[in-house]
C-alpha positions in Angstrom: -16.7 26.9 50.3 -20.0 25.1 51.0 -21.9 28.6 51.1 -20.5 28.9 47.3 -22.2 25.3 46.5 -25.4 25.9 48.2 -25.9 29.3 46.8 -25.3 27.5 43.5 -28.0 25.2 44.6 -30.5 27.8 46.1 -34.2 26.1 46.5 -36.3 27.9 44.2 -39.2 30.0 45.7 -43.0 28.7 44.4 -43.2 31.9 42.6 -39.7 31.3 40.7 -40.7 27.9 40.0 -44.1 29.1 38.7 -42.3 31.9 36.6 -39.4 29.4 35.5 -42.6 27.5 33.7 -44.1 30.4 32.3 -41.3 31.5 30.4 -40.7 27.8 29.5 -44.6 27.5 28.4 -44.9 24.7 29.9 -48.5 24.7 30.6 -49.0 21.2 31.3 -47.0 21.1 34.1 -48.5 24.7 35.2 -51.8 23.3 34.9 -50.9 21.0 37.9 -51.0 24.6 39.8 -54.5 25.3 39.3 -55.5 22.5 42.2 -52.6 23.4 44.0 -52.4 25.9 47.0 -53.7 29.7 48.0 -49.6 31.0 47.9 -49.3 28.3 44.3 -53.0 29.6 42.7 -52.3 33.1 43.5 -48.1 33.1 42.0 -49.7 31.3 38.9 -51.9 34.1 38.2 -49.5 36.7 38.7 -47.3 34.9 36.2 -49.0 34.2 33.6 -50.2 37.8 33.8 -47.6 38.4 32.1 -47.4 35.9 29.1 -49.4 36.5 26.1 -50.0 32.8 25.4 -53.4 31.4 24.6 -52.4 28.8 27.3 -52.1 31.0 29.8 -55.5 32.6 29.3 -57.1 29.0 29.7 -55.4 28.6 33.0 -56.8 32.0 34.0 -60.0 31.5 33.2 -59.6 28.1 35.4 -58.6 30.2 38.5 -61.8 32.0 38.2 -63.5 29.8 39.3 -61.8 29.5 42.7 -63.8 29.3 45.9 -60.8 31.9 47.3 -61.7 35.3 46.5 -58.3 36.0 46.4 -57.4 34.2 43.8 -60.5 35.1 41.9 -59.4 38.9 42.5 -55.7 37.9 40.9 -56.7 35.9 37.9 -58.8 38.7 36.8 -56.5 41.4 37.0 -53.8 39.2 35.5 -56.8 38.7 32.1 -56.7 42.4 32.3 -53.2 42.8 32.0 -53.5 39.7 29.2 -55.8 41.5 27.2 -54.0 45.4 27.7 -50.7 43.6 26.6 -52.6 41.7 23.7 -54.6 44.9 22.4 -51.2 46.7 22.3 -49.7 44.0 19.9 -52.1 44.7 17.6 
């Protein structure tokens, strides 16, 4: 029985939380991310990859400027994907 409650109440991964927010568009609370870690920097860029929100784009462009290459690498293939998805809209 309690393996049936705390399956119900499974902690969230940073990347499902980040995604959760992404689909919520709640970019104020995502914006929090930009400062946050490597593993949180590099699931927000991921994410909003995905979303074709003009929010999103301002929080990649954000993650640009990173010190960590890595999560410079991410953000701009995440714009990429932004602006493929975008163009395709269109």
């Amino acid at each position: 029985m309690k393996e049936g409650i705390g399956m119900l109440f499974k902690k969230k991964t940073v990347s499902e939380k980040i995604e959760h927010l992404v689909k919520k568009n709640d970019f104020y609370v995502l914006a929090d991310y930009v400062h946050g870690t490597k593993e949180e920097k590099l699931a927000l860029a991921k994410a909003l990859g995905a979303n074709d929100n003009n929010s999103s784009v301002d929080l990649l462009l954000r993650l640009i400027d990173d010190n960590d290459e890595d999560v410079v690498f991410a953000a701009c293939e995440s714009l990429r994907r932004s602006e493929e998805h975008t163009s395709e809209l269109q």
